[in-house]
C-alpha positions as CSV (number, residue, x, y, z in Angstrom):
1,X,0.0,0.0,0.0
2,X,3.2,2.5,0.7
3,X,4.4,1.5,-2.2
4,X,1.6,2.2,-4.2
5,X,1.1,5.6,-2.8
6,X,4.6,6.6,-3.2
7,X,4.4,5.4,-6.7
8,X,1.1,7.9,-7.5
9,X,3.1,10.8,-5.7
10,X,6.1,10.3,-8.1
11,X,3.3,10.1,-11.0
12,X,1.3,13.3,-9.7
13,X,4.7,15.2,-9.5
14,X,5.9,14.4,-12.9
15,X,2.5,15.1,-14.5
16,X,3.3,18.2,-12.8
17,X,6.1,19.1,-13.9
18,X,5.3,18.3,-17.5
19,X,2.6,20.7,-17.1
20,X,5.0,23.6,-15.7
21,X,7.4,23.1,-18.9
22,X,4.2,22.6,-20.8
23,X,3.4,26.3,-19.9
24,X,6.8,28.0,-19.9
25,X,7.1,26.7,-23.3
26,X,4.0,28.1,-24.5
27,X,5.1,31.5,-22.8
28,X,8.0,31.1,-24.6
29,X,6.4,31.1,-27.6
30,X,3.6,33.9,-27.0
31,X,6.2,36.3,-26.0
32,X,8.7,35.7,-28.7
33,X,6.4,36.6,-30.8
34,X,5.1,39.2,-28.9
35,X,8.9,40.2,-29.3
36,X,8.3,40.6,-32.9
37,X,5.0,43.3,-32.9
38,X,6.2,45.2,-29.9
39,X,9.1,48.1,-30.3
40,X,9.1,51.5,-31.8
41,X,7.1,50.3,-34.9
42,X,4.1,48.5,-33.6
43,X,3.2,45.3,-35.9
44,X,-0.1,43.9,-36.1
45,X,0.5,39.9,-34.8
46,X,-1.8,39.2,-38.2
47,X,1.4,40.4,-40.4
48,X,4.2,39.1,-37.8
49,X,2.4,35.3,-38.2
50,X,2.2,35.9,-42.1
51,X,6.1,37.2,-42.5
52,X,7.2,34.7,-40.0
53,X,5.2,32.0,-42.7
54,X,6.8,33.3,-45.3
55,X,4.6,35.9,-46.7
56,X,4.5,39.8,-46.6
57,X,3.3,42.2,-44.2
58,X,0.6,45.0,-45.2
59,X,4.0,47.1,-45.4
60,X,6.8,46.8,-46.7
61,X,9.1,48.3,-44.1
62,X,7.3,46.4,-41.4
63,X,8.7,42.8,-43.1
64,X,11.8,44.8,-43.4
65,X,11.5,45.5,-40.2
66,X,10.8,41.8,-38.5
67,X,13.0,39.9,-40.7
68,X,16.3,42.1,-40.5
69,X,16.1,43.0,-37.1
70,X,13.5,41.9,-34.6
71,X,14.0,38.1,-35.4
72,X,17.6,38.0,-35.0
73,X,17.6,39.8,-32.0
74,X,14.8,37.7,-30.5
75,X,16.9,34.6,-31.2
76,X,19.7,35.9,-29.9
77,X,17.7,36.9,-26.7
78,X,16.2,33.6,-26.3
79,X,19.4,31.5,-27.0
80,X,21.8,34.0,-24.5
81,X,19.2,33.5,-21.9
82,X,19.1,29.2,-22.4
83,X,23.0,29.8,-22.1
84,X,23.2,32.2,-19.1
85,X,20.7,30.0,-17.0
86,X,21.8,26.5,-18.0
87,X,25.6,27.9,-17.2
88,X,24.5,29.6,-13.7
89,X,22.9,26.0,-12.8
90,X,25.6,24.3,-13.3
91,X,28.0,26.8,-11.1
92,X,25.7,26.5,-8.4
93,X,26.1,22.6,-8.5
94,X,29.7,22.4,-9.1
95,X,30.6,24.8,-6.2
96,X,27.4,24.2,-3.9
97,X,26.9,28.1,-4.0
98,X,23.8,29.2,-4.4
99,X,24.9,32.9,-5.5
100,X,27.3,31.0,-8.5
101,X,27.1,32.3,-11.5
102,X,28.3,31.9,-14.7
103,X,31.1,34.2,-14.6
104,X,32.9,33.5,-11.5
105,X,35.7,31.8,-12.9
106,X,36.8,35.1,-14.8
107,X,35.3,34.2,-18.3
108,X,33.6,37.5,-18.4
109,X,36.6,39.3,-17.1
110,X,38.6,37.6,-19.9
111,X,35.9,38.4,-22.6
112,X,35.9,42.4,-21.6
113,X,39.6,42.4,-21.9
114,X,39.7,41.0,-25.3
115,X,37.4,43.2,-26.1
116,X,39.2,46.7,-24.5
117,X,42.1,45.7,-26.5
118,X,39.9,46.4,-29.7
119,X,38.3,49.2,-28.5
120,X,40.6,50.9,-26.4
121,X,44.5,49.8,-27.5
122,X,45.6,52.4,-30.1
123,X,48.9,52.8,-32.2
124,X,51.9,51.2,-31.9
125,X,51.7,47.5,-31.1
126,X,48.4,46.9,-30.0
127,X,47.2,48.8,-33.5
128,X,49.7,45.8,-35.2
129,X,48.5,43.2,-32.8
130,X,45.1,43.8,-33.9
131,X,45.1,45.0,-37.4
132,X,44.0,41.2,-37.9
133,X,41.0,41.4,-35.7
134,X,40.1,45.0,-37.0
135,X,39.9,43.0,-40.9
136,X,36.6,40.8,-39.0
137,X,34.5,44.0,-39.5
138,X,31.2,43.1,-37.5
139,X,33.1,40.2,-35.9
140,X,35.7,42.1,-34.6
141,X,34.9,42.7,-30.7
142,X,32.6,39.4,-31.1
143,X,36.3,37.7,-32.0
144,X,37.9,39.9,-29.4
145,X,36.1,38.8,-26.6
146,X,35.7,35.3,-27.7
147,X,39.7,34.9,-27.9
148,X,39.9,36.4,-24.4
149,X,37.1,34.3,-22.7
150,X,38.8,31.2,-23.8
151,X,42.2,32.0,-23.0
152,X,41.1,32.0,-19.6
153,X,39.1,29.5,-20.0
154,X,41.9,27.2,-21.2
155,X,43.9,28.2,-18.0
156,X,40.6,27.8,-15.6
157,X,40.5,24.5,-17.7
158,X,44.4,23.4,-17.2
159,X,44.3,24.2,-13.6
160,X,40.9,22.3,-12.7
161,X,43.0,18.9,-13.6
162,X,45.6,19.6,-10.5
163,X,42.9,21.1,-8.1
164,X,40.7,18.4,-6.3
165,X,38.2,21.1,-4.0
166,X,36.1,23.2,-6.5
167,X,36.1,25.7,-3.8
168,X,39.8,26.3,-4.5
169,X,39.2,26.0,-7.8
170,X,36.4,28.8,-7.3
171,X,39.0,31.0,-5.4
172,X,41.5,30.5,-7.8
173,X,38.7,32.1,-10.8
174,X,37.6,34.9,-8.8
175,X,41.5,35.8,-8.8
176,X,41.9,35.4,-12.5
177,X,38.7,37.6,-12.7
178,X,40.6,40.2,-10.6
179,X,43.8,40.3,-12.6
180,X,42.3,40.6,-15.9
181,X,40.0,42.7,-14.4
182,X,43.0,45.1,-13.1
183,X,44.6,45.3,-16.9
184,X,41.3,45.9,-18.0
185,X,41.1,49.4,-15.8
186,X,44.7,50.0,-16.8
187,X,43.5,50.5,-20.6
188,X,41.3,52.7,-19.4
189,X,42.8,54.9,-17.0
190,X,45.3,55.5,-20.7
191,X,42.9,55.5,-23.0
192,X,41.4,58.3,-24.6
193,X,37.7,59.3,-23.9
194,X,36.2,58.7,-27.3
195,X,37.6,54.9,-26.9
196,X,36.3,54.7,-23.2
197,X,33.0,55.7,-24.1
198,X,33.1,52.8,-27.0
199,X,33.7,50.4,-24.1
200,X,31.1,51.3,-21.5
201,X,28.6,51.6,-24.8
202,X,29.4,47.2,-24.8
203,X,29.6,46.9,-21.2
204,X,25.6,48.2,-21.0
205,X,24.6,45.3,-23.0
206,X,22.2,44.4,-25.9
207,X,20.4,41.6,-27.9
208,X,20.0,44.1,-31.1
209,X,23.9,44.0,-32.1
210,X,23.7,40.4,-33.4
211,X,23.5,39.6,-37.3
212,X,22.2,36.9,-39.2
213,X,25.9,36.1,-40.4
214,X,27.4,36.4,-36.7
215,X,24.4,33.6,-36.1
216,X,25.9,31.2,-37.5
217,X,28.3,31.7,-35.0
218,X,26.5,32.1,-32.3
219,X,24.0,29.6,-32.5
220,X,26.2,26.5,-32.8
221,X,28.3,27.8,-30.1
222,X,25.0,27.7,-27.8
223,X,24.0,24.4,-28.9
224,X,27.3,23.1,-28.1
225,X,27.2,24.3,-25.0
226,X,24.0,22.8,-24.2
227,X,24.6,19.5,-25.9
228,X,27.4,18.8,-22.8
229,X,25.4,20.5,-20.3
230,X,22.9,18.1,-21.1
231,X,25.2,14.7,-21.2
232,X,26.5,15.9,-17.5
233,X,23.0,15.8,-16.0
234,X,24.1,12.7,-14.3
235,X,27.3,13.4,-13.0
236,X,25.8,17.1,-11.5
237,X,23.0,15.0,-9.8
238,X,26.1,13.2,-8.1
239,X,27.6,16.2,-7.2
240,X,24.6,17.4,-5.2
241,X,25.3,15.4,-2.3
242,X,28.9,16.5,-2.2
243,X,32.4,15.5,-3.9
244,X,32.5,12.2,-1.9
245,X,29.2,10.8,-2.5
246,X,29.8,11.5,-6.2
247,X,33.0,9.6,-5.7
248,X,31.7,6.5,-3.9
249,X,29.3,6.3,-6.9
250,X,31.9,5.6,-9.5
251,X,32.1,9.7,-10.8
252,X,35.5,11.0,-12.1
253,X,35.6,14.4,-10.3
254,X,38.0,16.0,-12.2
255,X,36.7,14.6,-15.7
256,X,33.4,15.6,-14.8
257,X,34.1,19.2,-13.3
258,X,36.6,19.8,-16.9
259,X,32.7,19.3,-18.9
260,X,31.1,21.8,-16.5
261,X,33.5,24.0,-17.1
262,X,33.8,23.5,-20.9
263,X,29.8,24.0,-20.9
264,X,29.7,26.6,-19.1
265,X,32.7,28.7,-20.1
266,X,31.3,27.9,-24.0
267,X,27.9,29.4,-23.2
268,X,28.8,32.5,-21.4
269,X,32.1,33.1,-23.5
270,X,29.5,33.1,-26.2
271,X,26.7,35.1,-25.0
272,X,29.8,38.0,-23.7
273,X,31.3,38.0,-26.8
274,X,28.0,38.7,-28.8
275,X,25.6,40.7,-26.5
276,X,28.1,42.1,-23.7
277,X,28.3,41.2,-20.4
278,X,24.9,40.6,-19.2
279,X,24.7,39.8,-15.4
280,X,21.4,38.2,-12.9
281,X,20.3,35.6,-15.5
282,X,22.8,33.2,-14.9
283,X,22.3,33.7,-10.9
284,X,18.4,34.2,-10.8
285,X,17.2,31.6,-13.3
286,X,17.6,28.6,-11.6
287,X,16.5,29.7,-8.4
288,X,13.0,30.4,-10.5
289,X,13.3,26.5,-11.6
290,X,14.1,25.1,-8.4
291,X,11.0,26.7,-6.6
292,X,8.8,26.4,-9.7
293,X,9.4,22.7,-10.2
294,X,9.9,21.7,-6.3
295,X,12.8,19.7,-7.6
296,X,16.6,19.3,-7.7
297,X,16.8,17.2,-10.5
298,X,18.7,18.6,-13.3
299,X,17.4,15.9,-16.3
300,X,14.3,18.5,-15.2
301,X,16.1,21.7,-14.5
302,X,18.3,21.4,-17.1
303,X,15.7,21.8,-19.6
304,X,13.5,24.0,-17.9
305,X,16.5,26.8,-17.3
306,X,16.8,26.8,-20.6
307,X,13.3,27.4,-21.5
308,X,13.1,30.0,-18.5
309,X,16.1,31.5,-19.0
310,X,15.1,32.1,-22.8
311,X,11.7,33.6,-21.2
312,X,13.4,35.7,-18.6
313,X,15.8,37.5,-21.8
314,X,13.4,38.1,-24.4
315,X,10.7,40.2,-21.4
316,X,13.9,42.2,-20.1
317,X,14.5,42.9,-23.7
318,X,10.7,44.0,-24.2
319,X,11.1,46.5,-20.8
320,X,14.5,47.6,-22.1
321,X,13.0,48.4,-25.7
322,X,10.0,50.6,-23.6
323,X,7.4,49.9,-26.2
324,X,5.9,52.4,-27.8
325,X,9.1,54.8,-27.3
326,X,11.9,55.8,-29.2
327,X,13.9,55.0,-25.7
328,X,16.0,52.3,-25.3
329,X,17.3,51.4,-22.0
330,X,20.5,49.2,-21.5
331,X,20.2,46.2,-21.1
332,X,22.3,45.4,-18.0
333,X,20.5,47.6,-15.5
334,X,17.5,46.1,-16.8
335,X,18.3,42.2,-15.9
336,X,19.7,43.7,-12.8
337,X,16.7,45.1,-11.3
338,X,14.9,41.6,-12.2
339,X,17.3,39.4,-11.1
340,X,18.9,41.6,-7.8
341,X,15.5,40.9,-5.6
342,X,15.7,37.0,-7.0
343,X,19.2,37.2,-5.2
344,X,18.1,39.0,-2.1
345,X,15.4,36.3,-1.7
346,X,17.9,33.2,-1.6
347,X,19.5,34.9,0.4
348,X,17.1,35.5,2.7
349,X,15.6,32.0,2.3
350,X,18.7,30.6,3.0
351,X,19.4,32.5,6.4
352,X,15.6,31.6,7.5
353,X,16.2,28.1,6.7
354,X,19.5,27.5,8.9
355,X,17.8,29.5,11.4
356,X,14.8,27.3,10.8
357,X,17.3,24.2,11.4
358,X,18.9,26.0,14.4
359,X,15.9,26.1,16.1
């Protein structure tokens, strides 16, 4: 009879669940193409549905207007937000933080640097260092700051096969993250104003900067990085009852922790490199899937952060586009204001519940 009931519980909270993706997935959906009517031009859904089918709009500016720049931007949205949030979960299960997120092993920091070397180096060697770079036209910072997040992701990489506590391993990141970090101010302290401004225009963020051609870059980076984050479901489940459990259960530590990192220094390299460095997602996300889905289970979370996290980008995107307006707001303060009560609730939740426990 306990069996039995324990059985329908497990069915009950899977039919659950399937409903919960079930509507994140529709709400996907309904606001991507929400994403398309909504902006300084307001498009009748009617002629989005019939340009997104292959026909015309009642104008022509307004097919113009979807197929140049709304879609791309609304796949780029939805694809940096799978990547943040799947890339945040697994930091918070490889370092059994809850405030990890996808930068804190310096991958943004290495991204920015590459690109302040475009955007603020100037004559001399760094012009001949990066007269190759500056050939890439629109690919140029996108290069940039893909060459710098994976040079420190390759030594994040190298070092994670000699370290054995991801906790060291997490200290040693946050350094990297300060040193590049420091060379990153020194270009600016020398750097002319013009060239500073250039920066801090990248640094804000955006979804809209993204071509069809830097796409196909893009997109296959993304589904890389979810293609491993979805094999290492398995070994992150391990790893939520700690690095010794994991190990008693047959888990190779340091192969598996080299995949997380791979995944997730793909993903966010990625997203930095296109749209900027884009903060909160990463962090917030999975928090959102945990309490939605009343589960720790990442062959569940996995999926759902990515739908969420796609969800979560393309509505900050809508409030940073102020429909309606001319205005466009920047993007980072935007997911900031989201995500930065997210953060102050785990944090509280987690001080009530060790209090809770105290008690």
């Amino acid at each position: 009879m306990a069996d039995l009931q324990a059985a329908e519980s497990i069915n009950r909270t899977i039919n659950r669940q399937r409903w919960i993706l079930t509507g994140l997935a529709a709400a996907l959906i309904a606001v991507f193409v929400l994403s398309l009517a909504l902006g300084s031009v307001r498009i009748p859904l009617g002629d989005v549905l019939r340009v997104l089918a292959g026909g015309e709009a009642g104008k022509d500016s307004w097919t113009s207007i979807v197929l140049k720049f709304r879609l791309p931007k609304a796949l780029t949205a939805l694809l940096a937000g799978a990547a943040l949030a799947v890339s945040g979960l697994q930091m918070q299960t490889l370092f059994r933080n809850p405030l990890a997120g996808p930068y804190v092993l310096g991958i943004s920091s290495g991204a920015s640097l590459g690109v302040a070397l475009v955007v603020l180096a100037g004559g001399g060697v760094g012009s001949v260092l990066l007269a190759g770079v500056s050939l890439l036209g629109d690919f140029g910072l996108a290069f940039a700051a893909t060459l710098g997040a994976g040079l420190v992701m390759g030594v994040v990489l190298f070092v994670a096969r000699w370290v054995d506590n991801s906790v060291t391993l997490l200290v040693l990141g946050l350094m990297f993250g300060y040193a590049v970090s420091a060379v990153v101010s020194l270009l600016l302290y020398f750097s002319i104003p013009e060239r500073i401004h250039a920066y801090i225009n990248w640094t804000f963020g955006s979804f809209s900067g993204v071509t069809w051609n830097q796409l196909k870059v893009f997109v296959p980076a993304v589904i890389i990085g979810l293609g491993i984050g979805f094999v290492v479901t398995k070994a992150l489940n391990a790893l939520l009852l700690g690095e010794t459990y994991a190990r008693s259960m047959g888990l190779n530590i340091r192969r598996a922790r080299v995949w997380i990192i791979a995944s997730t220094s793909i993903l966010a390299g990625a997203v930095t490199a296109f749209c900027g460095p884009i903060g909160f997602i990463g962090i917030a996300v999975p928090h959102l899937c945990r309490s939605l889905l009343n589960s720790s289970d990442h062959r569940v979370l996995v999926p759902a952060c990515g739908v969420m996290g796609g969800l979560v980008a393309l509505i900050t995107d809508l409030i940073a586009q102020v429909p309606g307006s001319t205005t466009v707001l920047p993007l980072s303060p935007v997911t900031a204001l989201i995500g930065a009560p997210v953060v102050i609730w785990v944090i509280l939740r987690q001080r009530n519940l060790r209090a809770g426990m105290s008690v």
